[in-house]
N, CA, C and O of each residue as an XYZ file, in Angstrom:
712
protein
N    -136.501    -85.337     85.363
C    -136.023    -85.063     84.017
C    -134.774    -84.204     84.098
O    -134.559    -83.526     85.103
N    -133.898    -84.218     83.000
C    -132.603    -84.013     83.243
C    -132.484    -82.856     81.581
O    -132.796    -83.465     80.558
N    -132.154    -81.653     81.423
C    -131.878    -81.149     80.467
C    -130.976    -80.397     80.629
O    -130.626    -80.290     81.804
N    -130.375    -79.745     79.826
C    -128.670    -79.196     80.081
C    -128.999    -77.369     79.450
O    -128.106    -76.527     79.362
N    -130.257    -77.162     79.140
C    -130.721    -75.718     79.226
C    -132.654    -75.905     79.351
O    -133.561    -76.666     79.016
N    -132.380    -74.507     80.137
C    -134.416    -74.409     79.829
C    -134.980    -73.392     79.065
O    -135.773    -72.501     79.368
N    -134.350    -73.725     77.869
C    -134.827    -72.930     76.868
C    -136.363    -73.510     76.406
O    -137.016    -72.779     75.662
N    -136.874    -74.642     76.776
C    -138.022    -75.166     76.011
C    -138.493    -75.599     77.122
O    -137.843    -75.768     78.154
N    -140.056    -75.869     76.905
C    -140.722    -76.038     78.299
C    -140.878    -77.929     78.102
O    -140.946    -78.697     77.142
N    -140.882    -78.059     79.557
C    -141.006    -79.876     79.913
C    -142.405    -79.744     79.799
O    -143.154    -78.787     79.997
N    -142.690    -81.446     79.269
C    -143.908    -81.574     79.213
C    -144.074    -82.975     79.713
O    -143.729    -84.099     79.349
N    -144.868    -82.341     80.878
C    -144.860    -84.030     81.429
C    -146.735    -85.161     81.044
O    -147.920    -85.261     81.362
N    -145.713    -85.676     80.221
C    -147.124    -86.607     79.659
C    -147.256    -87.808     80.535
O    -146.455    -88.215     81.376
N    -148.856    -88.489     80.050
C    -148.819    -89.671     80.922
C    -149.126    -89.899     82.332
O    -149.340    -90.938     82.956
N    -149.082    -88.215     82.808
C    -149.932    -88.396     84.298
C    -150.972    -88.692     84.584
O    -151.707    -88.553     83.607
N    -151.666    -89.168     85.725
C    -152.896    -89.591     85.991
C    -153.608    -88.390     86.221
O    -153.241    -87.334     86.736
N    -155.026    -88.852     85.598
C    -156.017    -87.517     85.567
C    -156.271    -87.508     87.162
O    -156.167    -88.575     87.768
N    -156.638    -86.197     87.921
C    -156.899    -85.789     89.330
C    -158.111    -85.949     89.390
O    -158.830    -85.013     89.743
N    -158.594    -87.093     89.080
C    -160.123    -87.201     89.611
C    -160.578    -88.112     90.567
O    -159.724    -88.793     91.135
N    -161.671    -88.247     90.837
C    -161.810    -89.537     91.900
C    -161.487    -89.245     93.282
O    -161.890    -88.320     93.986
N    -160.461    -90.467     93.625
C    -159.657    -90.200     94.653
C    -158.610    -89.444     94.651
O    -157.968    -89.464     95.702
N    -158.110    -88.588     93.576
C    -157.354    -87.717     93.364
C    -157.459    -86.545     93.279
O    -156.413    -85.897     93.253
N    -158.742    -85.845     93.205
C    -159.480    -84.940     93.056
C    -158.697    -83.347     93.327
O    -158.534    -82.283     92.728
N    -158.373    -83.955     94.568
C    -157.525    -82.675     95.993
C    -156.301    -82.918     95.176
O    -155.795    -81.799     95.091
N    -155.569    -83.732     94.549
C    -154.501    -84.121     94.178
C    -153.799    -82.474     93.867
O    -154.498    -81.572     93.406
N    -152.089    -82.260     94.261
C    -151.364    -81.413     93.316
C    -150.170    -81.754     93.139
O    -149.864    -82.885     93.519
N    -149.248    -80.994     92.584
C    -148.008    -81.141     92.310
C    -147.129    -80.791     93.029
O    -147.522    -79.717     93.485
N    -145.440    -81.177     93.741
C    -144.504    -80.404     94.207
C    -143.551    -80.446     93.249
O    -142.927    -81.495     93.089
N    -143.242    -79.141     92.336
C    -142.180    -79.122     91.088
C    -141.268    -78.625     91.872
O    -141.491    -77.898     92.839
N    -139.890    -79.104     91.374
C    -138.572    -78.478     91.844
C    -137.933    -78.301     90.944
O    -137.510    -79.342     90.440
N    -137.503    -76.965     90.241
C    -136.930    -77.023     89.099
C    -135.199    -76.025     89.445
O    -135.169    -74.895     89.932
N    -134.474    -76.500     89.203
C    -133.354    -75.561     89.275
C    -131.992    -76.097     88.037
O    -132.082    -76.927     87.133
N    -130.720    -75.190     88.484
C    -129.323    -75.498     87.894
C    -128.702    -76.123     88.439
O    -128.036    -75.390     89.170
N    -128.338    -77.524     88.650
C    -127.345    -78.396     89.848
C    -126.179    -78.602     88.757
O    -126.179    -78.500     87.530
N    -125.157    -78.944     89.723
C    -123.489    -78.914     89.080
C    -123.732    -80.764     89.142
O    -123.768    -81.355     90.221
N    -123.851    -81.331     88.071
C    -123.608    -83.401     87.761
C    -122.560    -83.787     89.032
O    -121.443    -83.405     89.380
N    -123.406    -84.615     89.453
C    -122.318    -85.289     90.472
C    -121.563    -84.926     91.743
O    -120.705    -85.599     92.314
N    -122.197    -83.361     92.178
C    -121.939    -82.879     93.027
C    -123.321    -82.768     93.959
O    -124.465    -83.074     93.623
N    -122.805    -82.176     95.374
C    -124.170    -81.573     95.803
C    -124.287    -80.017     95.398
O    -125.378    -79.492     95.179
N    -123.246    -79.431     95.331
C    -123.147    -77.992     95.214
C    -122.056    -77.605     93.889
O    -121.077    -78.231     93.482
N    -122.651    -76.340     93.424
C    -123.304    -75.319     93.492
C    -124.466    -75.758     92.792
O    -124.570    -76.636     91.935
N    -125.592    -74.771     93.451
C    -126.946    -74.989     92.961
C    -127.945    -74.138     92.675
O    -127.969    -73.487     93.720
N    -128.667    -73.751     92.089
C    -129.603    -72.612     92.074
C    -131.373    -73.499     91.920
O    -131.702    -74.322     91.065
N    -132.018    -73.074     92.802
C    -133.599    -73.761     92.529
C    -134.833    -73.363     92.682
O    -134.568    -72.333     93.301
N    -135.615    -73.363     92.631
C    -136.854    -73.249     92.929
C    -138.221    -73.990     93.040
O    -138.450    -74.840     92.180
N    -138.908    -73.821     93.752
C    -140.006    -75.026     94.143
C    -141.160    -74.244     94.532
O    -141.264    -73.211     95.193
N    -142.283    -75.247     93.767
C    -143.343    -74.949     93.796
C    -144.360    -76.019     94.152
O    -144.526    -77.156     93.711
N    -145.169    -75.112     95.348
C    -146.033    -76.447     96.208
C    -147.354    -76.400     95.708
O    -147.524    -75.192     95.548
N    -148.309    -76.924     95.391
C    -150.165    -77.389     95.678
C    -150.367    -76.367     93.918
O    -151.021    -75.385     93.566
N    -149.465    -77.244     93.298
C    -149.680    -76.722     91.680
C    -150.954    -78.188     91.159
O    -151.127    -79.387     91.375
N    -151.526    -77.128     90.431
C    -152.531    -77.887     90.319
C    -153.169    -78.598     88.606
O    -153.539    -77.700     87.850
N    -153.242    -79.429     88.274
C    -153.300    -79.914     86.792
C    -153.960    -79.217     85.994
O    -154.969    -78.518     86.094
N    -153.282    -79.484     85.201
C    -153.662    -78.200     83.769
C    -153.134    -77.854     82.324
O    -152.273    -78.504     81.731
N    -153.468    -77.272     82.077
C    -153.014    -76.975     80.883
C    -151.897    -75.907     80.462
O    -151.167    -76.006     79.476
N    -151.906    -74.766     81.488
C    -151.024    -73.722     81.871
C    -149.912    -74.312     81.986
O    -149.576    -75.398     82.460
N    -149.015    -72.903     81.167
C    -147.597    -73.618     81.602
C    -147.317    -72.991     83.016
O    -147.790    -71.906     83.353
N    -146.757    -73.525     83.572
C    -146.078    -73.098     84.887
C    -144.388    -72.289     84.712
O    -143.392    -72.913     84.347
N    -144.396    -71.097     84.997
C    -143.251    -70.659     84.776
C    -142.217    -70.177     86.053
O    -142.469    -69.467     87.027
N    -141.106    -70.773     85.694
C    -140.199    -70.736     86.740
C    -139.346    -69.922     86.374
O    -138.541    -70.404     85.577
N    -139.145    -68.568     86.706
C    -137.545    -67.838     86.208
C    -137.445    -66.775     87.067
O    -138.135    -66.716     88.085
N    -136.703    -65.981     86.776
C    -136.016    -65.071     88.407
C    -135.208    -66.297     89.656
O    -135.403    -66.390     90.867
N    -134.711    -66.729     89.166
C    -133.677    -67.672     89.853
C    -132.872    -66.827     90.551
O    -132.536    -65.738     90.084
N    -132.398    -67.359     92.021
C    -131.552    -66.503     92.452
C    -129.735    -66.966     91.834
O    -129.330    -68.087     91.524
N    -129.110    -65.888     91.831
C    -127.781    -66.142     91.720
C    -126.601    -67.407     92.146
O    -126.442    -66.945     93.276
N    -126.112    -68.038     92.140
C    -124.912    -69.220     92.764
C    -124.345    -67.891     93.364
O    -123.969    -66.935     92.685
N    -124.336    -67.956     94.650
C    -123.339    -67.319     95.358
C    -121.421    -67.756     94.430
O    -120.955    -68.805     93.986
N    -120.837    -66.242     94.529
C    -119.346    -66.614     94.069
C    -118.601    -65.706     95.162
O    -118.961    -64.628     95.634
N    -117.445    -66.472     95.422
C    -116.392    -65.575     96.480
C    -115.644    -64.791     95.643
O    -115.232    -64.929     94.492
N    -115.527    -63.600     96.806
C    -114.809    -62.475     95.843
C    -113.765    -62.174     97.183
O    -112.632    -61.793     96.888
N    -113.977    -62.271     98.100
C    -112.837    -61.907     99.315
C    -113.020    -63.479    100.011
O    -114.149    -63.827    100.359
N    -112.194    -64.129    100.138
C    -110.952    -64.128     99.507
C    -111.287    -64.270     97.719
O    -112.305    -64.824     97.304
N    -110.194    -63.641     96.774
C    -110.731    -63.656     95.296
C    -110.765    -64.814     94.971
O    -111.727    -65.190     94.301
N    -109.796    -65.686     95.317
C    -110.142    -67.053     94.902
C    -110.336    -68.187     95.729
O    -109.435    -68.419     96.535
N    -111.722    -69.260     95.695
C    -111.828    -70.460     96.268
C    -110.272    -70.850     96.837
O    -109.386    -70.952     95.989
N    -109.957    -71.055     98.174
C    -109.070    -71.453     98.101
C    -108.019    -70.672     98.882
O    -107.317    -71.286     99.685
N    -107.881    -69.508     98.722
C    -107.035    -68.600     99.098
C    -106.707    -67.873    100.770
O    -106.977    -68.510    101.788
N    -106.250    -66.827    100.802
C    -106.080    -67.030    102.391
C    -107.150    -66.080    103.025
O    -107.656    -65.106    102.467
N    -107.331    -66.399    103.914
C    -108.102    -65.467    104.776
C    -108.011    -63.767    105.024
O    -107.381    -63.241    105.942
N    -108.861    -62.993    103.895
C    -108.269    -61.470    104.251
C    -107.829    -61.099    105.667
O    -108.421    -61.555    106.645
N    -106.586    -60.108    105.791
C    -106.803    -59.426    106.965
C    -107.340    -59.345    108.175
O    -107.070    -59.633    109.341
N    -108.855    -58.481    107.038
C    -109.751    -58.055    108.138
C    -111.212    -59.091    108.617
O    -112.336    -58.781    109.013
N    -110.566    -60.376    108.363
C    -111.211    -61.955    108.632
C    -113.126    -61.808    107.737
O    -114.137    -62.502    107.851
N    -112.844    -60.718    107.021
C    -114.251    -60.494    106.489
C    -114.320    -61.424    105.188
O    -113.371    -61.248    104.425
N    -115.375    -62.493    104.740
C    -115.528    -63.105    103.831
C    -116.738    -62.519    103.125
O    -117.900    -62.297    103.465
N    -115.890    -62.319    101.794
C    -117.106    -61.451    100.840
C    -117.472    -62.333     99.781
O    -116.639    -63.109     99.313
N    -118.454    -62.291     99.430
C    -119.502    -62.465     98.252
C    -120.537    -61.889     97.311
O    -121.291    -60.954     97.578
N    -120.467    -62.695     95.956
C    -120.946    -62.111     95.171
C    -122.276    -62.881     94.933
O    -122.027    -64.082     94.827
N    -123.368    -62.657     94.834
C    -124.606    -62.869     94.455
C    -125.359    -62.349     93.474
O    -126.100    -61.401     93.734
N    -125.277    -62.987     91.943
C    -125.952    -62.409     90.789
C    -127.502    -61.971     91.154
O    -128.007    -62.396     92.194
N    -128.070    -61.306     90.467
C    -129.702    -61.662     90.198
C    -130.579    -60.797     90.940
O    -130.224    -59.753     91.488
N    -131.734    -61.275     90.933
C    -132.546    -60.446     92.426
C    -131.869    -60.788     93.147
O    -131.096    -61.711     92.891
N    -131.903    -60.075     94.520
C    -131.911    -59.994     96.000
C    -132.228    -61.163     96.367
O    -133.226    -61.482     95.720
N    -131.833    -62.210     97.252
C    -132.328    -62.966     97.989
C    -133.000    -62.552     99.140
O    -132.358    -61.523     99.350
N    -133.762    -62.597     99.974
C    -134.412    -62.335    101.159
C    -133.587    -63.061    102.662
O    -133.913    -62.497    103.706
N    -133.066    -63.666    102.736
C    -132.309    -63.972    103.611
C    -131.053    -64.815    103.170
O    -131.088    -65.607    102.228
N    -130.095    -64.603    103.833
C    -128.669    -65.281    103.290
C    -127.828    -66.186    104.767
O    -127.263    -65.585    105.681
N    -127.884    -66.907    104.717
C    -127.084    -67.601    105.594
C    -125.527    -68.411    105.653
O    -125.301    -69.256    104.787
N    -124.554    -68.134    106.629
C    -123.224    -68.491    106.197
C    -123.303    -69.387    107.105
O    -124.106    -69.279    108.033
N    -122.481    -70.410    106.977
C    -121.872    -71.424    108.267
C    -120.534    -71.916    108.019
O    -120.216    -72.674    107.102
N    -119.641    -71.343    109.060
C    -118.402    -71.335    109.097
C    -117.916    -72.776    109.418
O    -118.800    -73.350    110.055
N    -117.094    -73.379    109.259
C    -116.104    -74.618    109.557
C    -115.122    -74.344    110.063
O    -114.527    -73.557    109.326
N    -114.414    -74.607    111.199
C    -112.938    -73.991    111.159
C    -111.802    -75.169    109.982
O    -112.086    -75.862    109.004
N    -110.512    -74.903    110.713
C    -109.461    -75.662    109.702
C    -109.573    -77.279    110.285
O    -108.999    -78.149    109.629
N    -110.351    -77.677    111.575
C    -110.492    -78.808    112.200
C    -111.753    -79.844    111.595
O    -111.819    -81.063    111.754
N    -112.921    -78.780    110.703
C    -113.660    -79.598    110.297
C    -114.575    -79.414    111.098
O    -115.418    -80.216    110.695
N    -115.179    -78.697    112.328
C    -115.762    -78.469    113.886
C    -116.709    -77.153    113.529
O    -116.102    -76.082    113.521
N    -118.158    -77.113    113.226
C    -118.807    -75.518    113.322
C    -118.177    -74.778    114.067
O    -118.105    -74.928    115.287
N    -117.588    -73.794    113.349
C    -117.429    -72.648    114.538
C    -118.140    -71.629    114.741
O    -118.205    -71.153    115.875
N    -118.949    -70.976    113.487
C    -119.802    -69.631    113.556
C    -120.853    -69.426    112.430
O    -120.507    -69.136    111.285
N    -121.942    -69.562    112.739
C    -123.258    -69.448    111.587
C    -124.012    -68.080    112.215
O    -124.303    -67.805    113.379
N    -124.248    -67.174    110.687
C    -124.504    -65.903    110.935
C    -125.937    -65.818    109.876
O    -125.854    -66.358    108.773
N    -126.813    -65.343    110.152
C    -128.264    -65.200    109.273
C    -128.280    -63.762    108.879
O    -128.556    -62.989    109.798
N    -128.042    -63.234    107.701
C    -127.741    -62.333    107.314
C    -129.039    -61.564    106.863
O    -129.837    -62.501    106.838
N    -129.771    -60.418    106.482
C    -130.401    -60.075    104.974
C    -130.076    -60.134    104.064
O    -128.878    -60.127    103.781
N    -131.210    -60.233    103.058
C    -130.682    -60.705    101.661
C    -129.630    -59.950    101.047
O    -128.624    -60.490    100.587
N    -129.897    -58.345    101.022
C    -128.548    -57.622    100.397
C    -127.693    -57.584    101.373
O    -127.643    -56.434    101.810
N    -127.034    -58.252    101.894
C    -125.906    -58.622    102.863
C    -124.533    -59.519    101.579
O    -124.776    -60.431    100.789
N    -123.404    -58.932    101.782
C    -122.745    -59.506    101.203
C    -121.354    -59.796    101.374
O    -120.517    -60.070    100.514
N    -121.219    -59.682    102.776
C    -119.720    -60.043    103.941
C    -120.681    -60.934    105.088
O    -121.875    -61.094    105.338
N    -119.407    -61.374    105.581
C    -119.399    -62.010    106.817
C    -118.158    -62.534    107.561
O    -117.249    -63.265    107.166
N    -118.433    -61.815    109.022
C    -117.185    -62.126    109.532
C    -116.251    -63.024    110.204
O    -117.073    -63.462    111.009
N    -115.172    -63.640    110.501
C    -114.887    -64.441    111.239
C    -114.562    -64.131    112.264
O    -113.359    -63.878    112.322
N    -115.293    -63.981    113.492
C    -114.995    -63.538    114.552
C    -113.653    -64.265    115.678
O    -113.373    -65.443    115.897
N    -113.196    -63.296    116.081
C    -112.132    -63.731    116.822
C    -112.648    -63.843    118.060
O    -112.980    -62.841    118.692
N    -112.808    -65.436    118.683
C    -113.428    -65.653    120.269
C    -112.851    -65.694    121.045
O    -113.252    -65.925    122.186
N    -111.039    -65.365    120.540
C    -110.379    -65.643    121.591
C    -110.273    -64.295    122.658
O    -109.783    -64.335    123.787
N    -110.678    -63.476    122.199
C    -110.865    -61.816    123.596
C    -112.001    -63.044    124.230
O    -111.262    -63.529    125.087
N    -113.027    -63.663    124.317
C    -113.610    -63.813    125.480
C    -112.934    -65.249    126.052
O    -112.648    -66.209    125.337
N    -112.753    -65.169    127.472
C    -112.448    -65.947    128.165
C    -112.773    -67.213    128.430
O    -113.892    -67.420    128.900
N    -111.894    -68.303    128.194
C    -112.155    -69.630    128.015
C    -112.773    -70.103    126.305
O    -113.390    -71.167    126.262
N    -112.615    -69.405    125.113
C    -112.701    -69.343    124.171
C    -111.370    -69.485    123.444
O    -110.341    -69.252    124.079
N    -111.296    -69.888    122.017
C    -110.277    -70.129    121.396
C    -110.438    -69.730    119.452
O    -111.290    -70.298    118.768
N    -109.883    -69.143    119.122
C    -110.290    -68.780    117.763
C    -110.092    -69.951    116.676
O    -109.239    -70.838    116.705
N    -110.901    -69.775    115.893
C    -111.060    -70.837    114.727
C    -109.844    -71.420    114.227
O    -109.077    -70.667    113.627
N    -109.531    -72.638    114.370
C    -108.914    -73.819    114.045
C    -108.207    -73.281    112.544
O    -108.745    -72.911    111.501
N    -106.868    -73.405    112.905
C    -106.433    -72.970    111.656
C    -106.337    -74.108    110.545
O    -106.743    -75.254    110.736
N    -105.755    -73.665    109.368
C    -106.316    -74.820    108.440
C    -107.166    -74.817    107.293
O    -106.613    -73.803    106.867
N    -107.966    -75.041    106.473
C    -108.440    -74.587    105.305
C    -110.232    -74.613    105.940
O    -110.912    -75.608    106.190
N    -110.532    -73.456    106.036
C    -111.928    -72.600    106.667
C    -112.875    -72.801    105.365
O    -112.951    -72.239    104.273
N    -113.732    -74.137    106.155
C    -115.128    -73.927    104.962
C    -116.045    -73.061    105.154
O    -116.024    -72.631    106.307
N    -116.948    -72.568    104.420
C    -117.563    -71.573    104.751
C    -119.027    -71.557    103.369
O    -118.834    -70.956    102.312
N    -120.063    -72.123    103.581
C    -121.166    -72.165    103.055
C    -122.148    -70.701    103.051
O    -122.335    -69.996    104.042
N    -122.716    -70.453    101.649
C    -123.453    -69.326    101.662
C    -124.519    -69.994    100.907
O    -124.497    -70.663     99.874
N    -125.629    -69.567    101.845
C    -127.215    -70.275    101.324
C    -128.185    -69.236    100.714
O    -128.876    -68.881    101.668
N    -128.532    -68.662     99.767
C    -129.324    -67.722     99.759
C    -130.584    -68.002     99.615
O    -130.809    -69.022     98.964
N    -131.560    -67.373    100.048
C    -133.096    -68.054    100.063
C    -134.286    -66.925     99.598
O    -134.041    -65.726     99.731
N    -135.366    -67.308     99.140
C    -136.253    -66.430     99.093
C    -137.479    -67.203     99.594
O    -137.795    -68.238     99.006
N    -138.229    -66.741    100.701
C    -139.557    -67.147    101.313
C    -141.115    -66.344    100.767
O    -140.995    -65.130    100.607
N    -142.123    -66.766    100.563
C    -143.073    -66.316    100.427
C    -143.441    -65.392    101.658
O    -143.585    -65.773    102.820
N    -143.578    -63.961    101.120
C    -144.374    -63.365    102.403
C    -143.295    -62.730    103.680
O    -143.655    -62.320    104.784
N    -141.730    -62.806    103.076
C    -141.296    -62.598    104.113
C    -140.920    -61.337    104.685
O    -141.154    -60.409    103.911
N    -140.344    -60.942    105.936
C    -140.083    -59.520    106.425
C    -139.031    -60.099    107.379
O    -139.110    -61.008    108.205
N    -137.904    -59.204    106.971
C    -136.614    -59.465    108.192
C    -136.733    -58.916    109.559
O    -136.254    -59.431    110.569
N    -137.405    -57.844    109.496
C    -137.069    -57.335    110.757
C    -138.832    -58.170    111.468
O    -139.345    -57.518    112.378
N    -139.363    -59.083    111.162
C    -140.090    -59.898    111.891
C    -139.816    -61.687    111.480
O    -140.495    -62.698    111.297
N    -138.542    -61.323    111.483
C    -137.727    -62.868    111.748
C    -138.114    -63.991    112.838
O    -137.968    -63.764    114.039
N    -138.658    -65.323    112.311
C    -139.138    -66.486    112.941
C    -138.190    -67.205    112.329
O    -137.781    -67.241    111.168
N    -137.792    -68.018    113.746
C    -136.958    -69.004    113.379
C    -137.316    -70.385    112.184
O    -136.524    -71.280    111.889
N    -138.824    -70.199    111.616
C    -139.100    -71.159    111.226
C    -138.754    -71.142    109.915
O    -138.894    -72.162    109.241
N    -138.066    -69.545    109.172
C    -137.583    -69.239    108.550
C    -136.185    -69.894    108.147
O    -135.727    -69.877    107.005
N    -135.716    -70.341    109.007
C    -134.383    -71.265    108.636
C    -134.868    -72.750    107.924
O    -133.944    -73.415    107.454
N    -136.366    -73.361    107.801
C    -136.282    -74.719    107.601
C    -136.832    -74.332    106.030
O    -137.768    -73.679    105.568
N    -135.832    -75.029    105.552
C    -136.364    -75.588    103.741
C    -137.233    -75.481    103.680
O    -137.446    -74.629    102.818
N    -138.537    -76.009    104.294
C    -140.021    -75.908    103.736
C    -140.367    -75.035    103.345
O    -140.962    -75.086    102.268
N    -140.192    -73.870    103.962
C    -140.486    -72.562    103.917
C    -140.029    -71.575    102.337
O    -140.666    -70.640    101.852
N    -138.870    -72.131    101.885
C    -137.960    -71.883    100.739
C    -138.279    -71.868     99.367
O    -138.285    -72.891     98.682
N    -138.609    -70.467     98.839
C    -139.198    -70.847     97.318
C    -138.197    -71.006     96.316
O    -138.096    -71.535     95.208
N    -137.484    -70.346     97.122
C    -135.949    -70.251     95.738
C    -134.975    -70.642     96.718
O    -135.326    -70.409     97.875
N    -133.718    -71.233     96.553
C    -132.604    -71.376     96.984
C    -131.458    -71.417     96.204
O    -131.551    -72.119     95.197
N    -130.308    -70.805     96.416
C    -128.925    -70.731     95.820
C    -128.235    -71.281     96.674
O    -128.870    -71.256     97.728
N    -126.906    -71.955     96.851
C    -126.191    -72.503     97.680
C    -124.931    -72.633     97.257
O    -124.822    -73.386     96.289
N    -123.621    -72.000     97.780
C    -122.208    -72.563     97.351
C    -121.347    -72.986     98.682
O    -121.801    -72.910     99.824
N    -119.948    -73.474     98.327
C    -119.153    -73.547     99.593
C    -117.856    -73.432     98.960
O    -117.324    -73.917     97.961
N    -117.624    -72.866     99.607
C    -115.633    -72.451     99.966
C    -114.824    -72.420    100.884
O    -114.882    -72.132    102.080
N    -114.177    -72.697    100.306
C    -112.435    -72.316    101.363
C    -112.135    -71.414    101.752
O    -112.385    -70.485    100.983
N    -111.618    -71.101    102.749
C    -109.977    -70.122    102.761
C    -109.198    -70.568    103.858
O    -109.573    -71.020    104.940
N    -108.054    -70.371    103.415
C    -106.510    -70.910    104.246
C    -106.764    -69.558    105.399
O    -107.127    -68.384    105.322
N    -106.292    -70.609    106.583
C    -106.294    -69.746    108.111
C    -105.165    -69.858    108.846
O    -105.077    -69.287    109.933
C-alpha cells in the first residue's frame, strides 16, 4: 500500500483467518518514507512474527534521512580536513555505517561507526607503501543508519551488519568533488 502521509492507520482487510494450517502463521510489516522512483533516501522500519489481531500495531520513532552538512552541499568539494559530516534527525541510531566510493566508482573505505557518530574520514593511504589515495573525481559516500533489537556497541558481532537483524533503517548517498 502506497500513501503520501501516516496520519491514519492502514487497514488491511480480507486476510486469511490464522487457523488450521495457519495457526503459527505471522506477519513481516515494513513500513517506512521512500523517495517515488528512487532507491534512496529512505527511512523504515520492520516488524517480524506480528501476530493477527485486532490491535493496532504502531510504528513511529523513525530514524532520521541522514543529510550532509560537510561538505554543505550534495555535491560540493571535499573539506580540507577530508572529514565528511552529517546530520541525523531523531533518536540516535545504534549503529551508523559509511561506504566510501572513490572518483573511479571502486570501494575505497567502509567505516562502522556508533550511532551518535556524525563524521567520517577519508583516509589518506597514500603514507602506506604500495597504496594510493582515493581516485579523484566525484566521491560517493553512503550513510546507513540502523537500529537493532538488544544491541551493545562495545559487544559488536559482525552479524550486526546483515539487514535481518535491522529494526529501523535510514539510508542516504552523496557526493563530493575530490
Amino acid at each position: 500500500m502506497t500513501r503520501s502521509s501516516g496520519t491514519e492507520p492502514f487497514r488491511f482487510l480480507g486476510q486469511p483467518a490464522f487457523v488450521g494450517a495457519l495457526a503459527d502463521a505471522s506477519y513481516y510489516v515494513l513500513a517506512g518514507y521512500f523517495t517515488p522512483e528512487v532507491d534512496v533516501p529512505f527511512t523504515s522500519q520492520k516488524r517480524t512474527g506480528v501476530r493477527q489481531g485486532s490491535a493496532p500495531l504502531q510504528l513511529n520513532s523513525f530514524l532520521g534521512i541522514p543529510q550532509t552538512s560537510a561538505p554543505a552541499q550534495n555535491g560540493g568539494p571535499v573539506p580540507d580536513d577530508r572529514m565528511l559530516r552529517f546530520k541525523l534527525d531523531g533518536p540516535d541510531a545504534d549503529l551508523i555505517t559509511v561506504d566510501i566510493l572513490g572518483g573511479d566508482g571502486l570501494p575505497f573505505w567502509s567505516e562502522v561507526l556508533p550511532g551518535s557518530a556524525r563524521e567520517v574520514p577519508i583516509p589518506d593511504l597514500s603514507s602506506i607503501k604500495g597504496q594510493s589515495d582515493i581516485s579523484p573525481g566525484f566521491v560517493q559516500w553512503t550513510v546507513t543508519a540502523v537500529k537493532i533489537d538488544d544491541f551493545r556497541y562495545n559487544e559488536f558481532q559482525y552479524t550486526y551488519l546483515s539487514r535481518r537483524y535491522w529494526t529501523h533503517t535510514a539510508i542516504n548517498v552523496f557526493f563530493a568533488r575530490h
